[in-house]
C-alpha positions as CSV (number, residue, x, y, z in Angstrom):
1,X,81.0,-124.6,-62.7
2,X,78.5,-121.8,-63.3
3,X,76.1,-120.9,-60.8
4,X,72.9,-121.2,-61.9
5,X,70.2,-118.5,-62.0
6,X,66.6,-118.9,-60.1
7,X,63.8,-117.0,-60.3
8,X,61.8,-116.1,-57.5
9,X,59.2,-118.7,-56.3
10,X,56.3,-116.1,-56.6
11,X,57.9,-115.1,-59.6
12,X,58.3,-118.8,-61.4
13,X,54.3,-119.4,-60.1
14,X,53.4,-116.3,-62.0
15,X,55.1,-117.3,-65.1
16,X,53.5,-120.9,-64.9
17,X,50.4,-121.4,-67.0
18,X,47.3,-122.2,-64.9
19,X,46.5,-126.1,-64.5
20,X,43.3,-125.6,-66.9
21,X,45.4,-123.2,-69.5
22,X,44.0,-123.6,-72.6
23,X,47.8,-123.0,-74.1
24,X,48.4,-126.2,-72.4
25,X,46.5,-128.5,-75.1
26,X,49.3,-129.3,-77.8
27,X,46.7,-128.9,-80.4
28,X,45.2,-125.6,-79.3
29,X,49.2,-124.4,-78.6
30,X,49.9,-124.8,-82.1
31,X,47.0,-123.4,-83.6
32,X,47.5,-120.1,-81.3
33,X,51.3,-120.1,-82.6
34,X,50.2,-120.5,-86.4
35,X,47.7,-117.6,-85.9
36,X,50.0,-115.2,-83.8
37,X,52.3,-116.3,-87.3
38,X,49.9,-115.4,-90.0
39,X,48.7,-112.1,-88.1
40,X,52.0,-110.8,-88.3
41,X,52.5,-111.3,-91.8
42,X,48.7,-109.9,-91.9
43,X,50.0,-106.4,-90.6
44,X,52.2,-106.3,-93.5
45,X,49.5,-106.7,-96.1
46,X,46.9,-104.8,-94.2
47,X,49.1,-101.8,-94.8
48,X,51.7,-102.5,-97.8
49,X,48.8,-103.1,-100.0
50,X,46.4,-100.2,-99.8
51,X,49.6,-98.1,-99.9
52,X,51.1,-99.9,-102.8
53,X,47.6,-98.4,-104.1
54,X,47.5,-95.2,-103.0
55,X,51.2,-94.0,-103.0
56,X,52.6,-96.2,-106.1
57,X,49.5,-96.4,-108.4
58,X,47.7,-93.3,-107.4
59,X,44.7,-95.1,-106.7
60,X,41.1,-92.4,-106.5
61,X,39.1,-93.4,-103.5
62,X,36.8,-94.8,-105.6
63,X,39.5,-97.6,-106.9
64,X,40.3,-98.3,-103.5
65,X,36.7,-98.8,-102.8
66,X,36.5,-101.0,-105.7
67,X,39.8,-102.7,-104.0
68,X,38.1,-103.6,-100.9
69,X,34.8,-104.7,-102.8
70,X,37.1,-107.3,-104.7
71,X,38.4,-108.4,-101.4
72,X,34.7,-108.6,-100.4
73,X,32.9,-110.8,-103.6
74,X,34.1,-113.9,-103.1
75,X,32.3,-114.0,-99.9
76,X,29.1,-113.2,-101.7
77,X,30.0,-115.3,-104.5
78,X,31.0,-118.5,-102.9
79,X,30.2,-118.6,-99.1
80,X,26.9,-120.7,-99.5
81,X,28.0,-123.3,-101.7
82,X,31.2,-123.5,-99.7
83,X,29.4,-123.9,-96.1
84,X,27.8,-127.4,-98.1
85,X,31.1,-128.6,-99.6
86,X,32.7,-127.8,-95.8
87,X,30.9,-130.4,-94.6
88,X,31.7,-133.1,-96.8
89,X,35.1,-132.9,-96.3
90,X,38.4,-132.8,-93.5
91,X,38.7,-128.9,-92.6
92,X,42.3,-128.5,-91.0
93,X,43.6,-130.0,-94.8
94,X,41.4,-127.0,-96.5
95,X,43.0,-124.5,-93.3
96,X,46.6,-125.4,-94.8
97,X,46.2,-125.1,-98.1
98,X,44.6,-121.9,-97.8
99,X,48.0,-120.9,-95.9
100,X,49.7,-121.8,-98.6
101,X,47.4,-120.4,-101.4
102,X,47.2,-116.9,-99.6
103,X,51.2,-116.8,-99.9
104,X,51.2,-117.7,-103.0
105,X,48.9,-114.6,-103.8
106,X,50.6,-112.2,-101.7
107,X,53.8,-112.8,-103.7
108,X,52.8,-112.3,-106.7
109,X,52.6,-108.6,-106.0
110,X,56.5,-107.9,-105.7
111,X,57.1,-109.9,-108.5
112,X,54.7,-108.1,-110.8
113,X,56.1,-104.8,-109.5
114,X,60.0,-106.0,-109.8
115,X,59.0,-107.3,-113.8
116,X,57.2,-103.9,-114.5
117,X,53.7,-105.2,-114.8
118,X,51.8,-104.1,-111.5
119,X,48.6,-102.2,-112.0
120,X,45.5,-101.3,-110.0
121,X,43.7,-104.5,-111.9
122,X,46.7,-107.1,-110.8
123,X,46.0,-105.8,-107.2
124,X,42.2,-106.2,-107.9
125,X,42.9,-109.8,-108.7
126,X,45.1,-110.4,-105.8
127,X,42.2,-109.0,-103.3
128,X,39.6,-110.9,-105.2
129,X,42.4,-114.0,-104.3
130,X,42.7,-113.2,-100.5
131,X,39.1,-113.2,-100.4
132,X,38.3,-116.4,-102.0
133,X,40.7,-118.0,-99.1
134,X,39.3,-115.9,-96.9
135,X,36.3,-117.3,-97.6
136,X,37.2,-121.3,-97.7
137,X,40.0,-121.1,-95.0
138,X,38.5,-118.9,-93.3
139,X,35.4,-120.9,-92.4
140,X,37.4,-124.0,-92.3
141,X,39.5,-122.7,-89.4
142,X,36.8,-121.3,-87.5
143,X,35.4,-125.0,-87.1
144,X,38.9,-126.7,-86.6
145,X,38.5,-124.3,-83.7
146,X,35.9,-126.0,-82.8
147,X,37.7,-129.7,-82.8
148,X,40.0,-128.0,-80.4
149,X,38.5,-126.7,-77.8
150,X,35.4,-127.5,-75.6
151,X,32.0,-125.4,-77.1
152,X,32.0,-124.1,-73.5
153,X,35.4,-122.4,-73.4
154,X,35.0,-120.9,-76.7
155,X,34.9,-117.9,-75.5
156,X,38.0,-117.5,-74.2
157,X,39.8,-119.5,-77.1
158,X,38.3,-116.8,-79.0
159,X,40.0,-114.3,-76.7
160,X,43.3,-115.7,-76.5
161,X,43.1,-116.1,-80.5
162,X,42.5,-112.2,-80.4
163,X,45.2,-111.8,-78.0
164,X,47.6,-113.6,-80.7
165,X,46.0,-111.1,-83.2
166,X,46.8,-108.5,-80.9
167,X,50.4,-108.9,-80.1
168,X,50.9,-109.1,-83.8
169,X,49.1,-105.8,-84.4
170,X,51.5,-104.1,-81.9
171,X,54.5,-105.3,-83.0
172,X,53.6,-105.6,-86.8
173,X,52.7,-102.1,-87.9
174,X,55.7,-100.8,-86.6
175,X,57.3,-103.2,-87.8
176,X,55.4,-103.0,-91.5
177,X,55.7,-99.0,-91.2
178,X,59.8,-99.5,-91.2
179,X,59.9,-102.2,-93.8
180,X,58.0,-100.1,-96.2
181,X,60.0,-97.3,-95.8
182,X,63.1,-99.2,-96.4
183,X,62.3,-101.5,-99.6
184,X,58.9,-100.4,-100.7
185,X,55.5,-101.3,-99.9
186,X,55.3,-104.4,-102.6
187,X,58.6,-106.0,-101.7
188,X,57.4,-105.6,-97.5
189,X,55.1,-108.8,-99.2
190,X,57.7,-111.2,-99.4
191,X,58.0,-111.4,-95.5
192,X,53.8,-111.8,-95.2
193,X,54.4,-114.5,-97.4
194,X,57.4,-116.1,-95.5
195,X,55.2,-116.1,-91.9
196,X,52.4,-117.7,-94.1
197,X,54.8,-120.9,-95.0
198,X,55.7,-120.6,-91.3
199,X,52.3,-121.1,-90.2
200,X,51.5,-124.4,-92.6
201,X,54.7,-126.1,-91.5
202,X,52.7,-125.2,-87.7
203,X,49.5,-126.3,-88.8
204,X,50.7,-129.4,-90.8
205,X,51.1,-130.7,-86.9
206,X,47.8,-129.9,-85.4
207,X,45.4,-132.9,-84.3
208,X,41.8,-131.7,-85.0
209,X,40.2,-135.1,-84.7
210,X,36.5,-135.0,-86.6
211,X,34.0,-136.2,-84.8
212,X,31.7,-137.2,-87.6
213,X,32.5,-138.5,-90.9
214,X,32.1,-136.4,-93.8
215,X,29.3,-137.9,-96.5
216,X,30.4,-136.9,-100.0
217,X,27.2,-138.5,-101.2
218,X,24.3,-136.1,-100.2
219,X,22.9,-133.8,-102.4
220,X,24.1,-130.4,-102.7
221,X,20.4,-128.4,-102.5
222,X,19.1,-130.2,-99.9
223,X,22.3,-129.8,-97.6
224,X,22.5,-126.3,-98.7
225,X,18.7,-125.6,-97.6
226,X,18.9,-127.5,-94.3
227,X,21.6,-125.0,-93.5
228,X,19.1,-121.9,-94.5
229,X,16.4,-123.4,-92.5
230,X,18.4,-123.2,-89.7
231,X,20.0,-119.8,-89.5
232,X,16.3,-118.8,-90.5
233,X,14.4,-120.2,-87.8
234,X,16.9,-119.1,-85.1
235,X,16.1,-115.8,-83.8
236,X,19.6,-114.9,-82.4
237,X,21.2,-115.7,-85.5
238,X,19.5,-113.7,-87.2
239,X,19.6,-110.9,-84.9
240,X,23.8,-111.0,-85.1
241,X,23.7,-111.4,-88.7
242,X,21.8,-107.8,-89.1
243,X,23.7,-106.5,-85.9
244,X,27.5,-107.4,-87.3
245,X,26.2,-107.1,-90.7
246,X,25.7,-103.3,-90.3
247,X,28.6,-102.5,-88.8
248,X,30.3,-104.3,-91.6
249,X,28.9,-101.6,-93.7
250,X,30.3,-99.1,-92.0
251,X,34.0,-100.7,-90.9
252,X,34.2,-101.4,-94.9
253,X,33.3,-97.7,-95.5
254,X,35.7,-96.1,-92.9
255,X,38.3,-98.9,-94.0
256,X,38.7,-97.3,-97.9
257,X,39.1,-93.6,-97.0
258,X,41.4,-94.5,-93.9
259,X,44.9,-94.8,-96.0
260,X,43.9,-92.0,-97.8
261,X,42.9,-89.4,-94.9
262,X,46.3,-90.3,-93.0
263,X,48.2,-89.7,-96.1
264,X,46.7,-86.7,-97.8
265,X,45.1,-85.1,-95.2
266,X,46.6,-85.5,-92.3
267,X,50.3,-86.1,-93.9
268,X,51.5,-88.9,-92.5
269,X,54.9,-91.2,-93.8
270,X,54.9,-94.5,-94.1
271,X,56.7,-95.3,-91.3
272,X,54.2,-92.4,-88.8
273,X,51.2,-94.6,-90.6
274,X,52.7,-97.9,-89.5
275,X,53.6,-96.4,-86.1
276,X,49.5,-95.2,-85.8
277,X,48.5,-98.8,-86.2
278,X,50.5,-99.9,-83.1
279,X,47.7,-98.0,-81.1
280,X,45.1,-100.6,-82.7
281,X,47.3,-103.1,-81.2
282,X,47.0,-101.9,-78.1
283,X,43.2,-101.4,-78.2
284,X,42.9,-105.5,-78.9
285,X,45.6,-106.2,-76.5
286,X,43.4,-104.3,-74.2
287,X,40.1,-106.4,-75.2
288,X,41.9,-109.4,-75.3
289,X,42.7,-109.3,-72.0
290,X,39.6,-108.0,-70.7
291,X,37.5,-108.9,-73.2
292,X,36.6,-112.5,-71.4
293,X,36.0,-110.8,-68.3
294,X,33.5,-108.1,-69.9
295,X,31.8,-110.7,-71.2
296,X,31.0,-112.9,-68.1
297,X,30.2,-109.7,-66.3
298,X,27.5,-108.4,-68.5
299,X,26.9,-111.3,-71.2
300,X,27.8,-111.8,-74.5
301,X,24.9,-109.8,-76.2
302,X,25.8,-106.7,-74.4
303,X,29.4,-106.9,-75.1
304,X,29.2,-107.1,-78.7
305,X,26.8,-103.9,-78.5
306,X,30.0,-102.2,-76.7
307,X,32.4,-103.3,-79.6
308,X,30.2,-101.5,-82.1
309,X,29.7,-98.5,-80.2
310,X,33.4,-98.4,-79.3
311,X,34.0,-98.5,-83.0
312,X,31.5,-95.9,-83.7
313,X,33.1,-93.1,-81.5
314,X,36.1,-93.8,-82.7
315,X,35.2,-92.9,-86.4
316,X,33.2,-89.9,-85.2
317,X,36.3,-88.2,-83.2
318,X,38.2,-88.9,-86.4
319,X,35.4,-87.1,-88.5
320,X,34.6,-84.3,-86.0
321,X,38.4,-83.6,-85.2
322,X,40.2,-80.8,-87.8
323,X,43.1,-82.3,-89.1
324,X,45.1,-79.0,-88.3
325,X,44.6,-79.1,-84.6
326,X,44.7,-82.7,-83.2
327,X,43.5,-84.7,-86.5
328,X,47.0,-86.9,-86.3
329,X,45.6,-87.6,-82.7
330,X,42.3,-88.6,-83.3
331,X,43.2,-90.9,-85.9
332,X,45.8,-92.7,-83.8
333,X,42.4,-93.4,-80.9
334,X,40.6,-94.0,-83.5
335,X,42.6,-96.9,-84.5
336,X,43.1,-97.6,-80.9
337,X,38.9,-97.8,-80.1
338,X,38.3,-99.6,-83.5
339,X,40.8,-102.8,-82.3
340,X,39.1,-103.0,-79.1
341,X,36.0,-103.0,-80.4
342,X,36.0,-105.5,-82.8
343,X,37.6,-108.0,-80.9
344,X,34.8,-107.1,-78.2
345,X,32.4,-108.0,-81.1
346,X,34.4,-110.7,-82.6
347,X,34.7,-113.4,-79.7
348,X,30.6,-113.1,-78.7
349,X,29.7,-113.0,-82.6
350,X,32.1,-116.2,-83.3
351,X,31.2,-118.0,-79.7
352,X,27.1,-117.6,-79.8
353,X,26.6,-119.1,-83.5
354,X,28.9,-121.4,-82.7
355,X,27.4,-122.6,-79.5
356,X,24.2,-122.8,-81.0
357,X,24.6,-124.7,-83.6
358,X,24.8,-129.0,-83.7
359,X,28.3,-130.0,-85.3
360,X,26.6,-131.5,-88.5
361,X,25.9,-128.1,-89.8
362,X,28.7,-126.1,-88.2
363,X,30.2,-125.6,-91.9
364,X,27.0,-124.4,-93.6
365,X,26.0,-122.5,-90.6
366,X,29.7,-120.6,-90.6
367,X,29.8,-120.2,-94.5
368,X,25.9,-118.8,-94.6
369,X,26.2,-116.2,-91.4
370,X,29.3,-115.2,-93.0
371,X,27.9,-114.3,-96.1
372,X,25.1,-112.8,-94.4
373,X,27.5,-110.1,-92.2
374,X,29.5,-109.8,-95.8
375,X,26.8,-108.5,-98.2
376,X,26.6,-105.3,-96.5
377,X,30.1,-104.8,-96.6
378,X,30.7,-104.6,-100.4
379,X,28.3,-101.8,-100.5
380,X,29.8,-99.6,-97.1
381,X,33.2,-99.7,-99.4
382,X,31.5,-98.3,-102.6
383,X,30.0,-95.8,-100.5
384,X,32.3,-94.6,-98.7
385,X,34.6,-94.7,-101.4
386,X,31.9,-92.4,-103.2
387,X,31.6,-90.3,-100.4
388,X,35.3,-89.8,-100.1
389,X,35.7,-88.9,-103.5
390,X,32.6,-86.5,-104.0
391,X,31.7,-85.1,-100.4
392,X,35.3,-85.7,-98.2
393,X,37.3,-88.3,-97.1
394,X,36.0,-87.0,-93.7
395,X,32.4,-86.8,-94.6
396,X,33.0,-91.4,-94.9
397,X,34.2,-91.5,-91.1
398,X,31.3,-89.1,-90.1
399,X,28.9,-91.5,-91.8
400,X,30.4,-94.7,-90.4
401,X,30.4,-93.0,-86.5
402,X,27.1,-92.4,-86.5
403,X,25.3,-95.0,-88.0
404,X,27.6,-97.4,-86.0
405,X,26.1,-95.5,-82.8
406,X,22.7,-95.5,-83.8
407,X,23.3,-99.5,-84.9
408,X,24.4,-100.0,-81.1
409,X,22.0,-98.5,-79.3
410,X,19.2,-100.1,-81.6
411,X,21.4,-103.4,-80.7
412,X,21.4,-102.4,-77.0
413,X,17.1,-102.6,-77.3
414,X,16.7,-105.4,-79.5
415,X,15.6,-108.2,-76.7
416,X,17.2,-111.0,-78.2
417,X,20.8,-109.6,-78.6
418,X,20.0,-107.8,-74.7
419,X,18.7,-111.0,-73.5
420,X,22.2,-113.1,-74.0
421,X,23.7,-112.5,-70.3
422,X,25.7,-116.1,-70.9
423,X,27.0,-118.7,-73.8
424,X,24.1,-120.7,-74.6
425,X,24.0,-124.5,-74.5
426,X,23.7,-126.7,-77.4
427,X,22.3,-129.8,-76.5
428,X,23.7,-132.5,-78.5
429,X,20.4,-134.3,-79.6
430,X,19.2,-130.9,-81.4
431,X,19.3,-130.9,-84.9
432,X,17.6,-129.2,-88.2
433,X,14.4,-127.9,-87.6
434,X,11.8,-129.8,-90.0
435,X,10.9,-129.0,-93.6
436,X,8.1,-126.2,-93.5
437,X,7.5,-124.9,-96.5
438,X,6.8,-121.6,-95.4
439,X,10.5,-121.3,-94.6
440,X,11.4,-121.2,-98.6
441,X,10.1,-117.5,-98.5
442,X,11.2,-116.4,-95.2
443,X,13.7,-113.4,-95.5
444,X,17.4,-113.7,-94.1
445,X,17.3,-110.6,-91.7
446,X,15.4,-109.5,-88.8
């Protein structure tokens, strides 16, 4: 008889979730395991694509700007209507077939490459494709989220979400940096879209019970601008939607010259490319795990200012740094101060609209800020990609440091955004404010 191995008691206590874990809800568990499934995959794509561009179809940077604008329009295109049709229907159905659609997508790129037929215009279709699920499934997870877990921890689910994000960003890029090496950046797809089928199998088992029915028979304009009215009248909702709108701008600017800059300036492989990203990893590991803790300490509103300047220095000591003498360096803390900060950002953004909206207009309220913090972002990638191609790739990152900086310390003032030292409450009876009619000519921004 074998003797049997024990750990430690101190040891077996540390390894035991907490009594109030959120990992311990069976719904939440598989949701977090379905996430840390697609992110992985996500690595793939979020390098095998822009270099299938930039290395296989010797893509200018103003096609890869145009690359990451096709990923952007569907957002622009389809984010209002959708937020109305969202809450109509079941989200978690919508959340899988997205799944499924964005493998589907993602697969089609190896196979147009093994038959021949890939161009820079089948990869244009493919972003516009990850963007229109991006766009549905996207917003439809975010409020299955929400059928989950308790408005007041949402915070923290959103952390532990980005701490499945993160331990797939340091493992993938690696990872994705080896794969590409060895069988080219389009076949690297086929395992994005393998996780993807993983992660509907997981989510085909998640309870994500709706607590009110969905009405198919309201009108779509009305329901559309009782969602506007909302988001208008609501001063902090407004305020983040020009806050991470901006830096939208300038992540989408920095994001089409990035590829480029490692691989023409700064001469980086595949595989020393993939091996860079792993620092971004560690940055959201880092936020992940702190990030909850930053937040109670100093409130939400002030944490998200720290995301964006985080990401802002990072993008200037890329831009000020010579590639000859430390430029491989600066880009790899670049990387690493970008994925903290935008999980700093990204669990206050997602927790305060969320918190302060009712649950009858969660889908229209997701769908409409979304589109709000997206229109910026289509024009950041045309200019930077013009920047890149006419000034330096350089001259982009310089651009996206400093107006990031500039966006946080104007953040930092603004007394709404400095004002938010806790998640607010939403009490349950509040609802649409009334019809005014003023409120048809009221500008979305601050």
């Amino acid at each position: 008889m074998k003797p049997t191995i024990r750990l430690p008691a101190a040891w077996r206590r540390r390894l035991q979730l907490p009594p109030n874990d959120l990992l311990r809800n069976a719904a939440y568990r598989r949701l977090f395991t379905s996430i840390l499934c697609s992110s992985l995959g996500g690595q793939v794509t979020m390098l095998a694509l822009p270099l299938t561009a930039a290395l296989l179809l010797h893509a200018t940077p103003t096609q890869m700007g145009w690359l990451t604008t096709m990923e952007l329009l569907p957002f622009v295109l389809f984010s209002l209507p959708c937020g109305v049709w969202l809450d109509r229907v079941r989200k978690l159905p919508v959340y899988v077939a997205g799944e499924f659609s964005l493998a589907v997508a993602v697969l089609t790129v190896p196979l147009a490459w093994a038959m021949g037929w890939l161009t820079i215009g089948w990869l244009y279709v493919v972003g516009f494709l990850i963007g229109t699920v991006y766009t549905t499934a996207g917003s439809a997870a975010q409020i299955v989220l929400t059928q989950v877990v308790p408005r007041e921890r949402l915070v923290e689910a959103h952390a532990k979400n980005a701490l499945a994000t993160s331990g797939a960003e340091v493992a993938g890029p690696g990872l994705a940096g080896a794969l590409i090496k060895a069988v080219g950046a389009p076949m690297a797809l086929m395992i994005d879209a393998v996780l993807l089928l993983v992660s509907v199998a997981i989510l085909r088992g998640v309870e994500a019970p709706e607590t009110r029915q969905p009405q198919a028979g309201q009108r779509f304009w009305p329901q559309l601008k009782e969602g506007l009215r909302f988001v208008a009248h609501h001063r902090l909702l407004i305020a983040l939607a020009v806050a991470v709108g901006l830096w939208q701008m300038c992540h989408n600017a920095a994001l089409v010259v990035q590829i480029l800059y490692a691989t023409r300036e700064l001469g980086m492989s595949e595989r020393a490319i993939g091996l860079a990203y792993v620092a971004m990893g560690g940055g959201t590991v880092l936020a992940s795990t702190l990030g909850h803790r930053i937040s109670e300490r100093i409130g939400p509103g002030p944490c998200l200012t720290l995301g964006i300047a985080s990401c802002g220095l990072g993008w200037l000591l890329a831009a000020v740094v010579p590639p000859q003498h430390g430029g491989v360096a600066a880009f790899v803390v670049m990387l690493m101060l970008f994925g903290s900060g935008a999980v700093l950002i990204f669990i206050n953004f997602l927790a305060l609209r969320q918190a302060v909206t009712p649950e009858p207009l969660l889908g229209r309220m997701t769908s409409i800020m979304r589109w709000l913090i997206i229109l910026p972002a289509g024009p950041g990638a045309l200019l930077g990609g013009w920047l890149g191609e006419h000034v330096a790739l350089r001259a982009t990152l310089l651009f996206s440091g400093v107006t990031a900086l500039l966006l946080a310390g104007l953040a930092l003032r603004h007394p709404v955004i400095r004002a938010v030292r806790s998640l607010p409450s939403q009490p349950k009876s509040e609802a649409a404010p009334p019809e005014d009619p003023a409120a048809e000519a009221m500008p979305l921004k601050a």
